[in-house]
N, C-alpha and C positions, 0 to 999 in steps of 0.2 A: 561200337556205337556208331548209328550212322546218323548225320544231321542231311534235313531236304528241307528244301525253301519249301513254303505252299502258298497257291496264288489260288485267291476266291473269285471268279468270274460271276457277276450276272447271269449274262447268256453270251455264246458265241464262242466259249472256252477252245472246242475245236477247229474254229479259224484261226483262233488268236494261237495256241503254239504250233499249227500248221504253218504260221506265218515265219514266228520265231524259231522253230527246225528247220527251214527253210535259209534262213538267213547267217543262221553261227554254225561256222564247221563244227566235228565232232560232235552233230544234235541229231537226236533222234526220237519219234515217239513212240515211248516201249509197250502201252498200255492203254485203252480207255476202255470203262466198266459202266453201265448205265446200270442203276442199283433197280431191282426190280421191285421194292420195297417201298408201300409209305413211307417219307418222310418229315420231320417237321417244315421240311423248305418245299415240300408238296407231294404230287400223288407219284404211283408207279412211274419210274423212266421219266421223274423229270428229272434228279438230279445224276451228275454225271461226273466219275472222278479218271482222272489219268496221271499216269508216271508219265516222266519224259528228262532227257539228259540236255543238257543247253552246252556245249561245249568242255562234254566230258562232268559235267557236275549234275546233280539228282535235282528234279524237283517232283510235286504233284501238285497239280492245278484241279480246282473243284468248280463246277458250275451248280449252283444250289440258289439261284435268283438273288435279289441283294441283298445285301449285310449291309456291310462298310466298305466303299468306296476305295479303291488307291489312294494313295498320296504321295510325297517325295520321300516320307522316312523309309521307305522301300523304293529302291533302283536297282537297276541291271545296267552294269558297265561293260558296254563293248569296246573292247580295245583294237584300236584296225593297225595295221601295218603302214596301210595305203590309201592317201584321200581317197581314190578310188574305192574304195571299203567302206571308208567316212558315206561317202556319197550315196553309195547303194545303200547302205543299211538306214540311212537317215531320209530316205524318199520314202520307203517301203513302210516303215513303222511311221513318218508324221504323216501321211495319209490317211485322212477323218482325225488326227488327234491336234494336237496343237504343239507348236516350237517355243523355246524357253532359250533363255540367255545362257552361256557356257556351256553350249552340247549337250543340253536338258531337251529331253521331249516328252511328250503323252501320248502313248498311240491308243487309237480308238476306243481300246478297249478301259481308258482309265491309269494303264500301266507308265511308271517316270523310266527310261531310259537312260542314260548318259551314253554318249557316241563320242569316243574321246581317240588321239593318234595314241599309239602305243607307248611313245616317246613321253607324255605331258607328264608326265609324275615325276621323271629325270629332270628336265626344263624347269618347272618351277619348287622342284628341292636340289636343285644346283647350287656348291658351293657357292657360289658365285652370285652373291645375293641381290646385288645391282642385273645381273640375266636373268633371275628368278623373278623380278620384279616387274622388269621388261616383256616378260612373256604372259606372268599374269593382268597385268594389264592389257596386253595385247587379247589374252583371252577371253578379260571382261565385255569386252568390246563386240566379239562373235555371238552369233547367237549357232549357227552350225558351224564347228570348227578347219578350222584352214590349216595345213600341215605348215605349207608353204612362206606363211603370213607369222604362224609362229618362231617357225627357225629364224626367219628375216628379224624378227623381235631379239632371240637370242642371241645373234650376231652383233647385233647394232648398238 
């Protein structure tokens, strides 16, 4: 049995995982099929579906004009190593979309993000429940996360 996310785009579907193959190692786009078929989402070659791997894992994204919109009960959590990571991947996707508190974004297309250090899920389920406390606070506090700012929370 395989399970694949599927992400319903408006329009633009092939900017939008051009972007995000782009952005996460291990990504690639294996596939795009423009159905040469009426559809109920419209005429011949407008709707357009594609495979693609985000860092080793499946998806297929469909551009079939609107349905339903995004929202936060669907995210994609990039885990970076390196603020440097944090940084680049968080210019590239808030560009046209909008920035959110806790390393929450929307990129242009609608899609929620989280941009988070690889480290935050150790930090704030830390034994250490006074450090865990200290960090997520620190974290409420971000709106794009700080490696640096963190640890300094956890130490302190």
């Amino acid at each position: 049995m395989n399970i694949t996310q599927h992400l319903w785009f408006e329009k633009d579907m092939e900017a939008a995982i051009g972007l995000y193959t782009s952005l996460i190692p291990n990504s690639r786009i294996d596939n795009v099929t423009t159905l040469p078929a009426e559809t109920p989402a419209g005429p011949p070659g407008s709707v357009k579906i594609a495979e693609l791997t985000l860092a080793g894992q499946r998806y297929r994204a469909l551009e079939a004009g609107p349905l339903d919109s995004f929202n936060h009960s669907f995210s994609i959590v990039a885990e970076c190593e390196t603020q440097a990571e944090i940084d680049r991947r968080w210019e590239a996707l808030s560009e046209g979309g909008a920035t959110e508190q806790c390393g929450w974004l929307r990129d242009r297309w609608g899609l929620s993000w989280q941009i988070a250090p690889a480290m935050l899920n150790a930090l704030i389920s830390d034994p250490d429940r006074a450090k865990a406390r200290r960090v997520t606070e620190a974290m409420l506090e971000m709106v794009k996360l700080d490696i640096a700012l963190l640890e300094a929370a956890a130490r302190d």
